[in-house]
C-alpha positions as CSV (number, residue, x, y, z in Angstrom):
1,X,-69.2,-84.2,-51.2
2,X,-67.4,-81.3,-52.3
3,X,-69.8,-78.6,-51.8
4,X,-69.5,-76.3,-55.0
5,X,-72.3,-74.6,-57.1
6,X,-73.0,-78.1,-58.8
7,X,-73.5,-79.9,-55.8
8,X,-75.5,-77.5,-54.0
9,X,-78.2,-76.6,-56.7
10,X,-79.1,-80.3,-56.3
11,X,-79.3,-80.2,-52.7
12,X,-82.5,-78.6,-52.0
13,X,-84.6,-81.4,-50.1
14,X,-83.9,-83.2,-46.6
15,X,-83.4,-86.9,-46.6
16,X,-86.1,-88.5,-45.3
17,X,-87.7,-88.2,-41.5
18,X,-85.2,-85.1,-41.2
19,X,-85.8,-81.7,-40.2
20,X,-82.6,-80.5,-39.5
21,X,-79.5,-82.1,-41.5
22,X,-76.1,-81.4,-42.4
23,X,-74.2,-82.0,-45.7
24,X,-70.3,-81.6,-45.0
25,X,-67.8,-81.0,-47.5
26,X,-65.2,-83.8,-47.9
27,X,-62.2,-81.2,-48.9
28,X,-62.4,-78.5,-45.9
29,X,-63.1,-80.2,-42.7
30,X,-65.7,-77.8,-40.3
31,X,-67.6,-76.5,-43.7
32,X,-70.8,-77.2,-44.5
33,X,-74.2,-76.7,-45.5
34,X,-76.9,-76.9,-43.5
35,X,-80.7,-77.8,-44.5
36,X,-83.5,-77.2,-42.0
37,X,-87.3,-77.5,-42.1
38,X,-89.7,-74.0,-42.0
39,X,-92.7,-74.8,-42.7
40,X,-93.1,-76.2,-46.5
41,X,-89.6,-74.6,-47.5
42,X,-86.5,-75.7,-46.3
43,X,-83.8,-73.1,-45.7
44,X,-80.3,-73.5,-46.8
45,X,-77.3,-72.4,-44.5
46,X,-73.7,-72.0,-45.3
47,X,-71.9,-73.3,-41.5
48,X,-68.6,-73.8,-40.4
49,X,-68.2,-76.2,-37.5
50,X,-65.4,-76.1,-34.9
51,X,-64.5,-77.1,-31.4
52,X,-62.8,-75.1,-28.7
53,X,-62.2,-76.0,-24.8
54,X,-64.0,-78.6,-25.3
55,X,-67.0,-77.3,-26.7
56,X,-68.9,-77.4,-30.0
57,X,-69.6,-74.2,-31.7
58,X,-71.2,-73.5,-35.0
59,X,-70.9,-70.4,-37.1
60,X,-73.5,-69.5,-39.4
61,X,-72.2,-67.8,-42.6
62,X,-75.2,-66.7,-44.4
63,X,-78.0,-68.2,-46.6
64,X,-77.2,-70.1,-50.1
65,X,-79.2,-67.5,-51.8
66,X,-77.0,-64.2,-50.6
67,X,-73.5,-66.1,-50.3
68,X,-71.9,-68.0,-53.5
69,X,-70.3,-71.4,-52.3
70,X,-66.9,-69.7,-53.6
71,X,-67.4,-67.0,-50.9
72,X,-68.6,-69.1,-48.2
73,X,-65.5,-71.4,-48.1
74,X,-63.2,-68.3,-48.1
75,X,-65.6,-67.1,-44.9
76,X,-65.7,-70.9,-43.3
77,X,-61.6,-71.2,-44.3
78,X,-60.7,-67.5,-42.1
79,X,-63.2,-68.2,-39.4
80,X,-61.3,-71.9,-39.1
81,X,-58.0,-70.3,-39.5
82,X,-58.9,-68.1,-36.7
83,X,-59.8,-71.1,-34.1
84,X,-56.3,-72.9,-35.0
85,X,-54.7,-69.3,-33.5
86,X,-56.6,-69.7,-30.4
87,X,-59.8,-67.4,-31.5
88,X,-63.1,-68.3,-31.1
89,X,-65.3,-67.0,-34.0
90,X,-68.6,-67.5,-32.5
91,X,-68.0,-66.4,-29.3
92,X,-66.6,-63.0,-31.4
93,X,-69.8,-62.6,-33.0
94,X,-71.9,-63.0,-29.9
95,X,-69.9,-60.4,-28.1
96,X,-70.2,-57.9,-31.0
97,X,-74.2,-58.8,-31.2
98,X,-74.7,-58.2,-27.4
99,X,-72.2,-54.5,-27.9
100,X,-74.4,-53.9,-30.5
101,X,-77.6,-54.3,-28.5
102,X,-76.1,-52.0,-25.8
103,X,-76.5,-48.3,-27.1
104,X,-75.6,-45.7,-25.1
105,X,-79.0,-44.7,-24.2
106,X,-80.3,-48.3,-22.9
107,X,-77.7,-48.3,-20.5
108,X,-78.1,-44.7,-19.4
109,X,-81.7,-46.1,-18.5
110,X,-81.2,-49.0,-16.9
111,X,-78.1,-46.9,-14.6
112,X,-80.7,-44.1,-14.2
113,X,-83.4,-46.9,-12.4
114,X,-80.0,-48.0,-10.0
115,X,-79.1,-44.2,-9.1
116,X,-83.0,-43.6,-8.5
117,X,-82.4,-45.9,-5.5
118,X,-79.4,-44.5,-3.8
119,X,-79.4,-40.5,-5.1
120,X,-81.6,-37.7,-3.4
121,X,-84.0,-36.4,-5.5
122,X,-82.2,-33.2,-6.2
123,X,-78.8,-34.9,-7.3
124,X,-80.9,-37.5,-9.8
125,X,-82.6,-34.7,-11.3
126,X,-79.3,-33.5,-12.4
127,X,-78.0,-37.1,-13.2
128,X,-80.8,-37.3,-15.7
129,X,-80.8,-34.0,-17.2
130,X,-76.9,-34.4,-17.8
131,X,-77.7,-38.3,-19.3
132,X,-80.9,-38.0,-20.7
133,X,-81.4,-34.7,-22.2
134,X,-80.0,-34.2,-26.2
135,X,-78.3,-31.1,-25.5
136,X,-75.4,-32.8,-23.9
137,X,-74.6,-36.7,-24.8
138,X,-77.5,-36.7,-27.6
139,X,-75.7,-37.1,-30.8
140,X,-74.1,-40.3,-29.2
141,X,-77.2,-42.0,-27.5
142,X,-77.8,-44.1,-30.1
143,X,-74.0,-45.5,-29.7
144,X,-73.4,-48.5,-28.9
145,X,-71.7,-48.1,-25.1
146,X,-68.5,-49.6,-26.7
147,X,-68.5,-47.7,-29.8
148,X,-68.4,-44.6,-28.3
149,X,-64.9,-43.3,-28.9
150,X,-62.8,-41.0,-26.5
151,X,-62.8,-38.3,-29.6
152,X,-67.0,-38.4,-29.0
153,X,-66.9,-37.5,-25.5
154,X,-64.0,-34.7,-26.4
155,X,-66.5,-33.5,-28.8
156,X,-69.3,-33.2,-26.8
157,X,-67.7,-32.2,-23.6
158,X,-66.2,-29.2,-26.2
159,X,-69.8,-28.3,-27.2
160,X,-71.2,-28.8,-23.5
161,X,-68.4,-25.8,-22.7
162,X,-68.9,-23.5,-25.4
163,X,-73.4,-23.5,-24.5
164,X,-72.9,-24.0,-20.5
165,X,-69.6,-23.0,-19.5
166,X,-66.7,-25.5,-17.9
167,X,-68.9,-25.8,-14.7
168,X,-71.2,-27.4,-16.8
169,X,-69.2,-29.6,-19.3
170,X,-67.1,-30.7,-16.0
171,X,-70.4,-32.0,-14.5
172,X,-71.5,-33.7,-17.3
173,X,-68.0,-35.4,-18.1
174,X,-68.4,-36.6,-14.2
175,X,-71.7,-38.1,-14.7
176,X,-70.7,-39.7,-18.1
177,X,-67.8,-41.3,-16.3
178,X,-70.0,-43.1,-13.6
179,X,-71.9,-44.6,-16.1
180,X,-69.2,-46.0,-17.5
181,X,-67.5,-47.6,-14.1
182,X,-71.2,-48.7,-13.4
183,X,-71.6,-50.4,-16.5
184,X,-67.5,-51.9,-16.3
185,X,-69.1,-53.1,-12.8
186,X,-72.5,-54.9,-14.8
187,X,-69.8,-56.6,-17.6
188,X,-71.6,-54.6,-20.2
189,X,-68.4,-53.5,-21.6
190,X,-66.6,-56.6,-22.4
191,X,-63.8,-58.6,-20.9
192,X,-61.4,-55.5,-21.2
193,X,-63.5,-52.4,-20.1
194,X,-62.9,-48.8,-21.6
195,X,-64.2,-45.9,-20.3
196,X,-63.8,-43.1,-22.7
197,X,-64.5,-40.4,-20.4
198,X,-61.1,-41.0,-18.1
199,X,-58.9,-39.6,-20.7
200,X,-61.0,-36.4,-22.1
201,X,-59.3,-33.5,-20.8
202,X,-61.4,-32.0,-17.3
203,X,-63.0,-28.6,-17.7
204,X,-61.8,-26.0,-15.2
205,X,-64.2,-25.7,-12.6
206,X,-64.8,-22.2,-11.9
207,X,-64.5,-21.0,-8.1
208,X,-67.3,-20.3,-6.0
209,X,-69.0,-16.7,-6.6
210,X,-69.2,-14.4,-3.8
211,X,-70.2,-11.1,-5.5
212,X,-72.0,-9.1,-3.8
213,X,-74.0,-5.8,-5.0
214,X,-73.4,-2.6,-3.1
215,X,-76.5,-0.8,-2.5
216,X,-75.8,2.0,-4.9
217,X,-75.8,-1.0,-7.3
218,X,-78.8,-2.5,-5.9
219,X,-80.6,1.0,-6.7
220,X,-79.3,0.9,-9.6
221,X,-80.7,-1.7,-10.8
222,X,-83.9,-1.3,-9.7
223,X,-84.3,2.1,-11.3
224,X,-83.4,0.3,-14.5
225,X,-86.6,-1.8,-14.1
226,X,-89.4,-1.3,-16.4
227,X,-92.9,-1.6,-15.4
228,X,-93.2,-4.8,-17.2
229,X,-92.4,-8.8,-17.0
230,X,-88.6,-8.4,-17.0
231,X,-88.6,-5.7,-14.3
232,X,-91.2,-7.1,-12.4
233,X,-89.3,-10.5,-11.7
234,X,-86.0,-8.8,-11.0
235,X,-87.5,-6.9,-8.7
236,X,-88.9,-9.9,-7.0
237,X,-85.6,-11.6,-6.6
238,X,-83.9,-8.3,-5.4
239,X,-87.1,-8.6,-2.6
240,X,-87.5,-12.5,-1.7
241,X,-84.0,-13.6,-2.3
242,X,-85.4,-16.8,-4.0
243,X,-84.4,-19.0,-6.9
244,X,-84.6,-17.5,-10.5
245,X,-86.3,-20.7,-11.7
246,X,-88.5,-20.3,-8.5
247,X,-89.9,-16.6,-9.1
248,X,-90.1,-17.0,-13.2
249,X,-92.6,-19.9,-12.6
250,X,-94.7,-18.6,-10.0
251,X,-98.2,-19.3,-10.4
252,X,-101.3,-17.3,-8.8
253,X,-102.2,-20.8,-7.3
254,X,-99.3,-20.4,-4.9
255,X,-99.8,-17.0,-3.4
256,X,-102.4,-16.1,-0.7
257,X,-102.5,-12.0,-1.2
258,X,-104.9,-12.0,1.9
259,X,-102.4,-13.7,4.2
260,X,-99.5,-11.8,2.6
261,X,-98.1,-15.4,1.6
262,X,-96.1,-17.1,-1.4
263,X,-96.4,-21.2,-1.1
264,X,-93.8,-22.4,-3.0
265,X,-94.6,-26.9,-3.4
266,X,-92.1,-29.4,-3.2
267,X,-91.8,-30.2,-6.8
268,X,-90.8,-26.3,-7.4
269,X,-87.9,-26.3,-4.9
270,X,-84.2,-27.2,-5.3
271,X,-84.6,-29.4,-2.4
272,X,-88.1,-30.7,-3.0
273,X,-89.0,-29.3,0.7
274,X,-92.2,-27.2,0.7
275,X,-91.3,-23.8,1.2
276,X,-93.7,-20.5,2.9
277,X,-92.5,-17.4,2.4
278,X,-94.2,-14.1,3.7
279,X,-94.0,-11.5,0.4
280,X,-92.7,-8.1,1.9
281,X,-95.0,-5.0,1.5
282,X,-93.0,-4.2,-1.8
283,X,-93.3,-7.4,-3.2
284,X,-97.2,-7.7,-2.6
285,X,-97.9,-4.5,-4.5
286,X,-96.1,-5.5,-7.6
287,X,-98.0,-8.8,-8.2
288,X,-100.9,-7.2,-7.2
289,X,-100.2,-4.6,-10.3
290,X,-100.4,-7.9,-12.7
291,X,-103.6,-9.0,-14.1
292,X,-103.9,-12.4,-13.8
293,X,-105.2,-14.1,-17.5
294,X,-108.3,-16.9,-17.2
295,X,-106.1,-19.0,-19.4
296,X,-103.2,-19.9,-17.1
297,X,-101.5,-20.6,-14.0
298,X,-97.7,-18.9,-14.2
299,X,-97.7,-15.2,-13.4
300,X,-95.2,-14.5,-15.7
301,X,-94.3,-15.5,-19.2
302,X,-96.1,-16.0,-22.3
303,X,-96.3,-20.4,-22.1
304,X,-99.5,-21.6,-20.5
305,X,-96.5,-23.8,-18.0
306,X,-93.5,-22.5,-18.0
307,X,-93.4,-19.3,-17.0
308,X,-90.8,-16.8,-17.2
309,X,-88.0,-17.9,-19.6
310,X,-86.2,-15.0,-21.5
311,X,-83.7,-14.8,-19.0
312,X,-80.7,-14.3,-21.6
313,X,-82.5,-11.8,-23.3
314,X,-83.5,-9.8,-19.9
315,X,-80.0,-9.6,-18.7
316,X,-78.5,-8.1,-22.0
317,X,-81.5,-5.3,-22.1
318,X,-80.5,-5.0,-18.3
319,X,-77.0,-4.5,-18.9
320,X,-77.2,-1.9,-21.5
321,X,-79.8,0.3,-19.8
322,X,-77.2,0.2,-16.5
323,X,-74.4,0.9,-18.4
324,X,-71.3,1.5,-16.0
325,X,-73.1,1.6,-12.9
326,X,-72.6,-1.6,-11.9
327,X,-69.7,-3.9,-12.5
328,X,-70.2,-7.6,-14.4
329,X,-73.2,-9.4,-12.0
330,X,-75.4,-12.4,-12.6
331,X,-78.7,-12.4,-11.5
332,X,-78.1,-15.3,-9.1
333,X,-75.6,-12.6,-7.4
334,X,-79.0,-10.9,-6.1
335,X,-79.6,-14.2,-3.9
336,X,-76.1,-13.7,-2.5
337,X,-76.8,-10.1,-1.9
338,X,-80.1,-10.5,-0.1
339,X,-78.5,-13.1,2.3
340,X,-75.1,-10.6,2.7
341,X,-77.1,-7.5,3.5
342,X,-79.8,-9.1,5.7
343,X,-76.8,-9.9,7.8
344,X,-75.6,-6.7,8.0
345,X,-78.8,-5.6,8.7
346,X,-79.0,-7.5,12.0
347,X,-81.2,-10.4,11.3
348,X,-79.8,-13.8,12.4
349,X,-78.4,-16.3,10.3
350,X,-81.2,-19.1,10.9
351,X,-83.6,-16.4,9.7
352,X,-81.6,-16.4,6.8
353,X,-81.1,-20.0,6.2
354,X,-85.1,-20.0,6.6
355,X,-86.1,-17.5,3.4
356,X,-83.5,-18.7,1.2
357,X,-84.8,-22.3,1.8
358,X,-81.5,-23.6,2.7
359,X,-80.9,-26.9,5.1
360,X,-77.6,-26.2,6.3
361,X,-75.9,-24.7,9.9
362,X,-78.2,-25.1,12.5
363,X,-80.9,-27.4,11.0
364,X,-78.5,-29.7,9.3
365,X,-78.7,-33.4,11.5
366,X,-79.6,-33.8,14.8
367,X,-80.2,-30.3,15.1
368,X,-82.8,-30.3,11.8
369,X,-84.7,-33.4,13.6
370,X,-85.9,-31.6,16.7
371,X,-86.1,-27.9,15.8
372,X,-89.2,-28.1,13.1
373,X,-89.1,-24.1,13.8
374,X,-90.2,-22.8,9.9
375,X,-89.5,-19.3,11.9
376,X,-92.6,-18.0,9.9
377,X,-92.6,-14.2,12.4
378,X,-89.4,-13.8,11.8
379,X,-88.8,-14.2,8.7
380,X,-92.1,-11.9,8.0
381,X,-90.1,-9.1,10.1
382,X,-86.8,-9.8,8.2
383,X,-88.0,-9.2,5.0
384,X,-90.2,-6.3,5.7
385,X,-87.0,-4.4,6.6
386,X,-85.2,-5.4,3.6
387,X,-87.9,-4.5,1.8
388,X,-88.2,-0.8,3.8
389,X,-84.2,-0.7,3.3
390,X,-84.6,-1.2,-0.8
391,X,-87.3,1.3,-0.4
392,X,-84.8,4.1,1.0
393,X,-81.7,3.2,-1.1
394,X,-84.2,3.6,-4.3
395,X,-86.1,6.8,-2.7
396,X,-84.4,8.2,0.0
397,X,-85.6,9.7,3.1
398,X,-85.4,7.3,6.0
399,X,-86.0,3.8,7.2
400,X,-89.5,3.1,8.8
401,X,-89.0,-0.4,9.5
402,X,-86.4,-0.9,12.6
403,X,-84.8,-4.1,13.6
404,X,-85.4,-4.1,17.3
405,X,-83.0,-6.8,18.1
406,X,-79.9,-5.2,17.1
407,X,-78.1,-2.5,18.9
408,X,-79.4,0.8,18.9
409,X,-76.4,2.4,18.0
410,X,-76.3,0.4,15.1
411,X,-79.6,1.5,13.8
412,X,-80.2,3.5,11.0
């Protein structure tokens, strides 16, 4: 029958012992209507019918009730026309669907659970702060993988550099990009895989820093120190030489004032390796200034968890209270000034490697599997003469802590 508005008003029942049937129409060969059993009610179907390689497909058009028999043969006549070009409608569709079901963030997820497998712990917690936090690729997690256009990731990566820096953006745009070749690798992005990210332009990378504060700097900063929570914990990192994350979330929990001992865990350090460090004389007396509060854990910082965080607003005050007395510095710079000067001052580099945490030189490999030396003494001696030296560059008078391993005519 010819399947027009007339016909299919009086085609609401299935012939009998039928569920599923189909009424074609005699003037367009592949269209058709389609009646099926739910229940009491049968549901009508506008279908257009087709074979390619081989194969039967059907492609549903929509439901009598939403699509006019006018519109449906235009819909049935392109999707036909298509298939005598050499497309395949259906197989279209189902491609689009499965895009579609593929957001961004569904297959950052499923990637994050591969990289868990083969990343150390240090490099996946950057992997999924980069992916999974909405302060970089947010705006586009809820993508499709496929949609996402190389103007997005431009976008972003422009935001990432304006709020981080080009370090930043130029990690994140690296991370992005091995999601994508993953997910090329899983076929999740079609039989002709994009990846967006390859043709964004690549944030300069800035070079390594290797400033160094003088000593007169050093002092400098110091003096400008309050006797508060901002110049307590740069004092503390001009003292231990540890992580600024590390000293803004240190909690009374970790620090034995009896043994003279700060017991940073694994969860708290960059490379998730337990870390014991001896608090110079210095150091002890300024958390021992601070009351601790019944009501929380973190030394420093006005959240019950986190700690420390004004960070931003520390380093402006600091800047304008110091003025000209000491050229442009970061406050990691006091890490790198620790390690610098504890050099100069004799003490070996191991020793070294050993406060600052670090797994390189001599306990990297082979080395690192025998010598399980944590070098506890001497890093207890190093630090009490940097902490006697910061003492005399911010007082005066002279050093009463001497390194006895170094040449005597090289003490001070």
């Amino acid at each position: 029958m010819k399947l027009d508005s007339k016909a299919v008003a009086a085609l609401t029942s299935l012939p009998n012992g039928k569920d599923d049937h189909i009424e074609w129409c005699d003037d367009l060969s592949g269209f058709g209507l389609r009646l099926r059993r739910s229940g009491d009610r049968v549901r009508r179907t506008w279908v257009a019918q087709y074979r390619i390689h081989g194969r039967t497909r059907r492609l549903k058009i929509g439901a009598v009730e939403k699509v006019a028999p006018d519109e449906a043969r235009k819909a049935a006549r392109k999707a036909l026309a298509e298939v005598e070009l050499g497309g395949d409608p259906q197989a279209q569709r189902a491609e689009r669907r499965l895009k579609a079901s593929h957001t961004l963030i569904s297959v950052i997820g499923d990637y994050l659970a591969e990289a868990k497998l083969r990343l150390r712990p240090s490099s996946y917690r950057n992997v999924r702060l980069y992916l999974e936090d909405r302060a970089y690729f947010g705006p586009l997690h809820n993508v499709g993988i496929t949609e996402v256009t190389l103007a997005d990731v431009a976008a972003r990566l422009g935001a990432i550099k304006r709020t981080n820096g080009s370090t930043t953006a130029a990690r994140a745009r690296e991370t992005l990009s091995a999601v994508y070749t993953w997910a090329a690798g899983e076929g999740l992005l079609g039989k002709h895989p994009v990846n967006p990210v390859a043709w964004t332009n690549k944030p300069a990378i800035r070079a390594p820093r290797d400033r160094v504060l003088s000593d007169s700097e050093l002092a400098a900063v110091w003096r400008a120190c309050k006797d508060d929570d901002d110049g307590r914990v740069i004092k503390l990192l001009i003292l231990t030489g540890q992580r600024r994350a590390e000293v803004g979330g240190i909690r009374w929990s970790e620090i034995d004032l009896d043994k003279g001992t700060w017991s940073l865990p694994a969860n708290r350090t960059k490379n998730q390796r337990q870390h014991v460090l001896p608090l110079p004389p210095l150091a002890l007396s300024i958390i021992e200034s601070i009351s601790p509060r019944s009501d929380r854990d973190c030394v420093f910082g006005e959240r019950t968890d986190k700690g420390f965080t004004r960070w931003w607003q520390l380093k402006v005050a600091l800047d304008a209270q110091l003025g000209d007395q000491v050229q442009p510095w970061r406050v990691h710079d006091l890490r790198r000034s620790l390690a610098t000067k504890l050099g100069d001052l004799g003490i070996a580099p191991h020793v070294i490697e050993a406060i600052l945490n670090h797994i390189s030189g001599h306990k990297r490999g082979i080395g690192g599997v025998y010598n399980r030396s944590l070098y506890f003494n001497d890093m207890r001696s190093a630090l009490a003469l940097w902490s006697d030296h910061v003492r005399t560059l911010v007082e005066g008078g002279e050093r009463k802590v001497v390194n006895f391993r170094q040449p005597a005519a090289d003490t001070v």
